[in-house]
C-alpha positions, 0 to 999 in steps of 0.5 A, a space after each residue: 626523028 623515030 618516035 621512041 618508047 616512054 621507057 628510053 624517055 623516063 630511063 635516060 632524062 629523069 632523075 626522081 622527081 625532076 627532068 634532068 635531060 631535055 629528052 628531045 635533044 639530049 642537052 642539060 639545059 632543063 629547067 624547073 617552070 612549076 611542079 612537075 613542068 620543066 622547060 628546056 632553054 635550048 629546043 624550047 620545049 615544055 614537058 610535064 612529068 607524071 608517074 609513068 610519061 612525060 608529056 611534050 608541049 610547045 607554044 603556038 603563035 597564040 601563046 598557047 601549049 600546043 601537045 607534041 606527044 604523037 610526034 615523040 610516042 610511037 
């Protein structure tokens, strides 16, 4: 997978305040976990939106959020 820029992400899976498209696999299968965190059921990824990046995390072994942002950010 080629790491794209903030702007692929933000232009083609937010809408407004929510993240409407899983950004890693395209699917609509995202959900509201908190303000501003979104879980996508199908890659089980976590992302948090803020104003200009979304944030990419996963859960380790520990059940800890491990962050995924230099695998998606060039």
């Amino acid at each position: 997978m080629n790491p794209l820029s903030t702007e692929y992400y933000l232009e083609k899976c937010v809408q407004g305040e929510r993240i409407v498209r899983c950004p890693n696999c395209q699917r609509i299968n995202v959900g509201q976990v908190a303000p501003k965190y979104f879980y996508c059921s199908d890659c089980f990824i976590e992302m948090k939106l803020h104003d200009d990046q979304i944030s990419f995390f996963e859960l380790d072994e520990n059940g800890e959020l491990a962050c995924l942002d230099d695998i998606f950010y060039t």
